[in-house]
N, C-alpha and C positions, 0 to 999 in steps of 0.2 A: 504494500500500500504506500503511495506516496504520499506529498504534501501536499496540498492544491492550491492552497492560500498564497499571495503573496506576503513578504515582511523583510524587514530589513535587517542585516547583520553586521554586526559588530563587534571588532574585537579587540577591545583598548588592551592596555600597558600598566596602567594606573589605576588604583583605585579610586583618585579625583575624577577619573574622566567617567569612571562605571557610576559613582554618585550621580556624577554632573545629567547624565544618562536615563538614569533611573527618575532625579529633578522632572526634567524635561517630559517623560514618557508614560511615568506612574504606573498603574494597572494596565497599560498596554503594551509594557516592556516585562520580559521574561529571561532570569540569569539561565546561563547555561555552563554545566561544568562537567557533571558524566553523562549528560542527557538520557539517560536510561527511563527516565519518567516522559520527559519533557517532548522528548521525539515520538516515544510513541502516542502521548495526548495529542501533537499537533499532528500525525498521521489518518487521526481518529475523531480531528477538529474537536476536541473537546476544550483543549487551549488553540488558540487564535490570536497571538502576540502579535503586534506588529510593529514589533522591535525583539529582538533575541541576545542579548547581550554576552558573551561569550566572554569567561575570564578567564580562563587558562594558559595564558599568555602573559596573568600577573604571576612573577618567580615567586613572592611571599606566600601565596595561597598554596604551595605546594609542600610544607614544611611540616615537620614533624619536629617540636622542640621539648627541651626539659629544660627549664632553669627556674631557680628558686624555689623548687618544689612543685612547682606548676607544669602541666603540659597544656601546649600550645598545640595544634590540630586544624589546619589549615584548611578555607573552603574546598578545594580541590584535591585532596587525596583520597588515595582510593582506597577500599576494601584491601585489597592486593597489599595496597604499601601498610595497611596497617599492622594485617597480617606478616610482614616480612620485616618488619622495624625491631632492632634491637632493645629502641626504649621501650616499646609496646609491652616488648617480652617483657624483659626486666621488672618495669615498673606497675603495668596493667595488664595484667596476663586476661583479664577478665574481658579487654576489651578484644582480644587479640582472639579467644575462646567462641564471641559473636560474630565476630569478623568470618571467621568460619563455616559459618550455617546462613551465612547469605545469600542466596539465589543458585546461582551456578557459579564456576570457575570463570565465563566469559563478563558475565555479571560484575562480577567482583574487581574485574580487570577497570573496569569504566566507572562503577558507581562509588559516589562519594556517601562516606559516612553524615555530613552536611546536607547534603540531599536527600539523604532517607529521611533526617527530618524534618526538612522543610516539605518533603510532600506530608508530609504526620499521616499518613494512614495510620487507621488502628494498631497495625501489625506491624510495625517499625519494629526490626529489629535490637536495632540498636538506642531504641527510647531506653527500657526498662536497664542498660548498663547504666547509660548516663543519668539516668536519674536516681539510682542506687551510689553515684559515686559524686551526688550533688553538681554536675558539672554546669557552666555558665556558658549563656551562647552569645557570641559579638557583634554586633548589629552595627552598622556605618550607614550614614547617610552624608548630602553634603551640608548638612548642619551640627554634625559631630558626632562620637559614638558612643552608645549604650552597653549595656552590660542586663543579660535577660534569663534570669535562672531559668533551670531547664525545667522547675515545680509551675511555671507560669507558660512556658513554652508553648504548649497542647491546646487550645481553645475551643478545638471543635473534631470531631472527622474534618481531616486535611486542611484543618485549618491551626492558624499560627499570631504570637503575637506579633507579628513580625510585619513593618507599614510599606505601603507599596514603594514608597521612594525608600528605601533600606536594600542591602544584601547583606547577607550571612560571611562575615569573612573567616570566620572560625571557630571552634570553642574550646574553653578553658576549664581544666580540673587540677584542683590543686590535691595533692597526697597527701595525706593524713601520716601524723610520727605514729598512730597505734597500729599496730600490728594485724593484718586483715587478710581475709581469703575469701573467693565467692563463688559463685557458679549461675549458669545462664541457662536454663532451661527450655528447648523448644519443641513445639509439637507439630510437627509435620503429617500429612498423607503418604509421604515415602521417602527415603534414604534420597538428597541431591536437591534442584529444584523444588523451591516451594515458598510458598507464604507461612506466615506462622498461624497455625489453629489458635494456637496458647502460646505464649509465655510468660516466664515468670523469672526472675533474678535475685538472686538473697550475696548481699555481705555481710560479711561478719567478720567482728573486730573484737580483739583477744578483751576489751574493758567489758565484752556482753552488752554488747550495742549491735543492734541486727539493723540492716537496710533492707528492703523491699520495695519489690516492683513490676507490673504486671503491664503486657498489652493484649489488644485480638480478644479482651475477653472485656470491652467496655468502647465506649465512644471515640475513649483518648487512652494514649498510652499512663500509667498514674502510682504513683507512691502510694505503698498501703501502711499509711500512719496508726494506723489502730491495729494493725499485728506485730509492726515494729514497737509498738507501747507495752500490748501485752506480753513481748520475748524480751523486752531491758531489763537486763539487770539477771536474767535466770539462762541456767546451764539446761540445754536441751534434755527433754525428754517425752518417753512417748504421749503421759498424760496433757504436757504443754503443746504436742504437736497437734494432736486430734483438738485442740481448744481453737489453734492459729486457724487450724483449716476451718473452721465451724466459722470462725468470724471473718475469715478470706472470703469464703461463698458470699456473706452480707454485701462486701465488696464490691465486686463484680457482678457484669452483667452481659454473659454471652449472647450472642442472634445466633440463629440456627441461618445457616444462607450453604452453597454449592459444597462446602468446605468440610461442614461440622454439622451438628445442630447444637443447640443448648446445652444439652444432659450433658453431653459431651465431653463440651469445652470443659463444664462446671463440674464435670467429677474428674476431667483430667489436670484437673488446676490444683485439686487437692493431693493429688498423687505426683505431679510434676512438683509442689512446693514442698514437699513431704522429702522425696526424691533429692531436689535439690539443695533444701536446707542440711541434712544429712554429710554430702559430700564437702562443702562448703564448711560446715565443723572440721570435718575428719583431714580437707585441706590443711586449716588452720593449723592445727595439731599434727602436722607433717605426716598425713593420709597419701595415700593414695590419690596422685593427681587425673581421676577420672570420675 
């Protein structure tokens, strides 16, 4: 299927000139960095931009950094580079673990970890890491830049708080000194390609401070502060597990659609946080890294 629309392409240098651009074009201008969303919406005329702003040709967008404790995560890198980054490894192995169960291998080659969020489907892989590890997303426009935690991020099915003269230049997560191990849970139709049915993501840090976090089973991807409340402070077990999952379910609110139904999702949410609350312990506690 091709494109039939016309529009105009662009492909600045600068992040002044992609602002200036965005200024200028607002909702009728559209960033382009793995296109893996964006190409096949305008194939399918569902987006119809008539401006397409290509930044891949800004070098900073392509960065993977560490300093001061912080990681830096550039608009444009890919799946690929996350998984193959040595700080990745080192320092977020949790990110490196999602990076993994993305789409396909070709997938992965082209799509940015930035662009899964900014389309926010439900099923964003990569929401329920970053929001388990508080991360902060960077917003530029040419009036100056914000700072958009990723607990506010979500506002709707694919939708974002993010303004139409804005792009994504990055996002930031800072490390924490306590000591932590996690796991990212996801439920497929079958081994390779797929969307997520379910998932779910638990850290855990050596003070008994649990993070949690779910998509595919709710409108937006979401922090579940009321199961992170009832596991603070207490050493796993099975009476507190069958508690978390009892109050997970209140949580959550699968649709039955091509994929799942309901029941599904919602008994395999208890089994996938069960599953991977468990592993995520036994990481911590120098388990078995599977």
């Amino acid at each position: 299927m091709s494109i039939i629309h016309d529009f105009e392409y662009c492909k600045p240098t600068t992040l002044d000139e992609v602002t200036d651009l965005l200024s200028q074009h607002g909702e009728k201008a559209k960033i382009l960095a793995g296109g893996t969303d964006l190409v096949v919406q305008m194939k399918e005329n569902i987006k119809m931009p008539d401006t397409v702003i290509d930044i891949k040709g800004i070098k900073n967008l392509h960065e993977i950094l560490f300093e001061d404790n912080t990681l830096f995560i550039g608009a444009c890198v890919t799946f690929r580079e996350l998984i193959e980054s040595e700080i990745i490894k080192k320092y977020f192995p949790l990110i490196k673990e999602m990076s993994q169960t993305v789409a396909s291998m070709g997938i992965r080659n082209r799509a940015t970890i930035v662009g899964n969020i900014c389309s926010a489907v439900p099923s964003a892989d990569s929401a329920p890491v970053l929001l388990v590890y508080d991360a902060d997303i960077i917003a530029k426009s040419a009036s100056g830049e914000r700072i958009i935690p990723i607990t506010e991020w979500f506002t709707g099915p694919k939708e974002t708080a993010l303004r139409a003269d804005e792009l994504v230049t990055g996002i930031e997560i800072r490390l924490t000194d306590t000591k932590h191990a996690g796991r990212y849970e996801k439920l497929g139709r079958y081994s390779g390609e797929d969307l997520a049915q379910a998932g779910v993501c638990i850290l855990v840090f050596e003070d008994l401070h649990y993070n949690v976090a779910f998509c595919a089973v709710g409108p937006v991807p979401k922090r579940v502060f009321s199961v992170e409340k009832l596991l603070h402070g207490k050493v796993i077990s099975d009476v507190l597990i069958e508690e978390a999952k009892h109050l997970l379910q209140e949580e959550i609110s699968p649709i039955t659609d091509i994929r799942a139904t309901n029941e599904y999702r919602a008994h395999m949410m208890g089994v996938m946080f069960e599953r991977g609350l468990k592993k995520a312990v036994s990481r911590l506690h120098g388990g078995v890294n599977a």
